[in-house]
N, C-alpha and C positions, 0 to 999 in steps of 0.2 A: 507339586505334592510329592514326596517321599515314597520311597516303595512300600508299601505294604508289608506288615514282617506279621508272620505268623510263630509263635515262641514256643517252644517244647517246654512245660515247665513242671518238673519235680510234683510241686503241690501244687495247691490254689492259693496259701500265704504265699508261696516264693513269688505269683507272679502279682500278687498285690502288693508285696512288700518291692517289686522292681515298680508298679507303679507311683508309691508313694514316695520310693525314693529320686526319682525320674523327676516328679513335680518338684521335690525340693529342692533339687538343682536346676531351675529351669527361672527364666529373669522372669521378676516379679510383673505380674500384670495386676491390672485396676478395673478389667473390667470382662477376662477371659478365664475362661475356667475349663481345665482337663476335665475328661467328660469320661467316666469308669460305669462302662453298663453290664449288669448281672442279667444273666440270662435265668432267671428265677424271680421266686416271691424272696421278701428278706428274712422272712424265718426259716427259710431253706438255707438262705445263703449264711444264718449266721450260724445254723446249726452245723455245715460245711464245716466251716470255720475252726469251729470250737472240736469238730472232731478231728481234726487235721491235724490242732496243736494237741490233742490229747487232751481236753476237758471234757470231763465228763459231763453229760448231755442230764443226767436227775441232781443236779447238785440242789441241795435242798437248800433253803433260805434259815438263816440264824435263824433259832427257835430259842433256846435261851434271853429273852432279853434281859435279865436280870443279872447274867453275869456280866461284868466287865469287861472281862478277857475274850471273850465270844465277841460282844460288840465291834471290839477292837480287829477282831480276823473278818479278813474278807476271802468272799466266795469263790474258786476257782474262774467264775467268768468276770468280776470283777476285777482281778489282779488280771487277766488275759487284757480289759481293758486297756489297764492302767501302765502295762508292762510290756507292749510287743507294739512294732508300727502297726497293727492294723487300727489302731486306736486311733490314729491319721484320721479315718476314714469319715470318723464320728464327729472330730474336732474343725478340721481342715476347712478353710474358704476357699483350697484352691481347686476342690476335687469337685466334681456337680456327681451322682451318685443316682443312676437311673434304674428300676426293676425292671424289666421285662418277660413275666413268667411264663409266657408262649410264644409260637413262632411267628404266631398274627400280632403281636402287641412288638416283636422285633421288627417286623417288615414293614408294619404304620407309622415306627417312631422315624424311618431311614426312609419312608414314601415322601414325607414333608421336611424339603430342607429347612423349614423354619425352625424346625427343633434343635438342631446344628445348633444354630446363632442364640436362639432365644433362652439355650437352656444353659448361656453361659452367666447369665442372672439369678441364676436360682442355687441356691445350697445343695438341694436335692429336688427331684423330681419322678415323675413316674411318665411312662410313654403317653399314658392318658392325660394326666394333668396338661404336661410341655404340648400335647397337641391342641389345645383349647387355647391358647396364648394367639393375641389378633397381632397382623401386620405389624400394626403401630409398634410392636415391642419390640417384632423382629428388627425393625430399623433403628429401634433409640440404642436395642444390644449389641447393634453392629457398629455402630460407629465411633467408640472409641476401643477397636481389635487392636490386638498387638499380635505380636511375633506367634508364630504355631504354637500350640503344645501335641496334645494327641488323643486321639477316640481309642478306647480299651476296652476289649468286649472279653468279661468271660463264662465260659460256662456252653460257649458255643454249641461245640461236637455234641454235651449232654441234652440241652433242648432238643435237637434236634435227633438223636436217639432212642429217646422217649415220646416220641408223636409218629405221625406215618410220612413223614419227611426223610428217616432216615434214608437215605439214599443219595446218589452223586448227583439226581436231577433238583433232587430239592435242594441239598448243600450248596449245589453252583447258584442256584437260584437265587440262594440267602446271600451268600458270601457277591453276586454280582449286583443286585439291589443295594449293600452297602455300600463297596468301593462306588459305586455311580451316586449314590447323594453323599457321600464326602470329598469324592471329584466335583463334583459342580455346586461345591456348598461356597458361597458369596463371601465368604469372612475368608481371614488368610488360612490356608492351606493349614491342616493339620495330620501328625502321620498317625496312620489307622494300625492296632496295635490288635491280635486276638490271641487266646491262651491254647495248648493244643495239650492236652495228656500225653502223656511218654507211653514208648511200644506196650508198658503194662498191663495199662490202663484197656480194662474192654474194650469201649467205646475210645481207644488213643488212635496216634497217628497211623499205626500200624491194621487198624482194624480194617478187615472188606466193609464192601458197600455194595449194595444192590444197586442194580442201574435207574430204576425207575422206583419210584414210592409206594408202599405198600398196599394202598391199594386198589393200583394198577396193575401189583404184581397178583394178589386174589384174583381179581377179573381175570386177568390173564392165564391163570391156573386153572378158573372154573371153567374158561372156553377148551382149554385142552381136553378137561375132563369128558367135557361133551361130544368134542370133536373126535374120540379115541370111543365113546361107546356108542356113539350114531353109526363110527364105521364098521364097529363089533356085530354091531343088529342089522347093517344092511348085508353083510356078509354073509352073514347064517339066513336074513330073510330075503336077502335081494331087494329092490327099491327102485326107486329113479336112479336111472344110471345105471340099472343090473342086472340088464336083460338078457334075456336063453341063451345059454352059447347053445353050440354045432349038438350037442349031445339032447340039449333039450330041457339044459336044468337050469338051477339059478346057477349066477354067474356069481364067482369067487373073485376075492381080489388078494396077492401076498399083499400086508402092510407092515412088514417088515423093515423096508427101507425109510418106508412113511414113517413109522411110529420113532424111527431109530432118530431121523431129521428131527421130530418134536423134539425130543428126549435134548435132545442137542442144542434146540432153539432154547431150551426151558432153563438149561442151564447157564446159557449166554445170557439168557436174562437176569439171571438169579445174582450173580457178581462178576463186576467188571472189572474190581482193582480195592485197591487202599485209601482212607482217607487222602493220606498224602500224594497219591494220584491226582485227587480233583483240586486240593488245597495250593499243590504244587503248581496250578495252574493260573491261580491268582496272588498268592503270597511267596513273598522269600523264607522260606524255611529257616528256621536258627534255632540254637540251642540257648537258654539260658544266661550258661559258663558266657557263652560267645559275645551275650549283648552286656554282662557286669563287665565283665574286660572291657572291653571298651569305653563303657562310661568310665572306668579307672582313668582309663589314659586321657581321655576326653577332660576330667577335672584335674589333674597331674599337669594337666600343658596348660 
């Protein structure tokens, strides 16, 4: 298996237009299919899309039918069709084209390698669908494999940004459940590909991470909270544990040093690092620029 490359890419067409171009240089197969999984619904991903190229999202549908000339013009999302690879995506027998709007419908479709193999049959598919497909499919889909192509996931970093995953424990989590069912998936090795927003981008390579997931960081917050006003009120009332000193009164405690150690735990918790911290620990970092160059020379020789 190929190393794992995780892609810094401009947009989300640059890194669909490097997938679509990537299949079209790649020796034809008869019975394997590049596998491009959207980490969303598809009217998410196609509204992405279209804002990405700059189509406007209320384009209104020809209302005129009576003129000619109006017939004749097509709609900004149509000519985006008709006009730019991502039309690939629509057309293609070589691309299999999976949703996955959550982190649970990501982690189900990578729990069963049979989706691996099986979903090289199918034009499109959805995590739910490809997971209902029995044995018997998996083995007729696998036996006539050919040469790798590659699993492309995009959209990664933003699923996971928008649920209470965001963090290094859940991103490891996600990102080590994939490389392990595309390591031990049965059919020939193919190289696992994901998109990564550039420093800009909020949620890009650049962004912190909290160490633990959201919430176990509340929990965590709400025990400090308790634990700093239990010691407020045993202080002032004394308690178990706060018994007379020499003088005869209730016993005081500085917690100074105490409260300064939380303060300090709380913020350890809170961020550990950067995406590219944890990502760095599974994938090969690259830019873009790095992986077109390459395929240049790669069809040049």
């Amino acid at each position: 298996m190929a190393p794992p490359l995780a892609i810094k890419t401009p947009s989300p067409s640059n890194f669909l237009t490097y997938c679509i171009t990537r299949t079209s240089h790649s020796p034809p197969s008869s019975s394997e299919k590049d596998i491009l999984i959207i980490c969303s619904t598809r009217t998410t991903f196609l509204r992405e899309i279209l804002t990405d190229l700059h189509v406007p999202l209320d384009t209104n549908n020809i209302k005129d039918e009576g003129n000619e000339e109006s017939q004749d013009q097509l709609t900004a999302s149509q000519q985006l069709v008709l006009h730019t690879p991502i039309s690939a995506l629509l057309t293609t027998d070589s691309i299999s084209v999976v949703y996955c709007p959550t982190i649970h419908h990501l982690r189900a479709f990578f729990a069963s390698p049979s989706n691996l193999n099986t979903i090289s049959s199918n034009s499109a598919s959805t995590a739910a669908s490809a997971s209902n497909n029995s044995p018997k499919d998996y083995n007729d889909g696998n036996k006539n494999g050919s040469g790798g192509g590659y699993i492309a996931i995009h959209g990664l970093l933003l699923l996971h940004a928008i649920s209470t995953e965001w963090s290094a424990q859940g991103l490891s989590r996600s990102l080590a459940t994939i490389i392990a069912a595309v390591s031990s998936s049965t059919q020939t090795p193919r190289e696992l590909v994901i998109s990564l927003p550039g420093s800009d981008s909020v949620f890009g390579i650049d962004a912190k991470l909290p160490l633990v997931n959201s919430r176990m960081m509340n929990k965590n917050n709400k025990n400090l909270i308790m634990k700093k006003k239990k010691k407020k009120e045993r202080a002032f009332y004394g308690g178990e544990g706060f018994e007379d000193d020499e003088s005869g009164f209730g016993g005081t405690i500085d917690h100074g040093d105490e409260e300064g150690d939380e303060e300090e735990e709380e913020e350890d918790m809170r961020f550990i690092g950067t995406v590219r911290d944890v990502v760095q620990r599974w994938f090969k970092v690259v830019e873009m620029d790095e992986i077109m160059d390459d395929a240049e020379e790669d069809m040049l020789v």
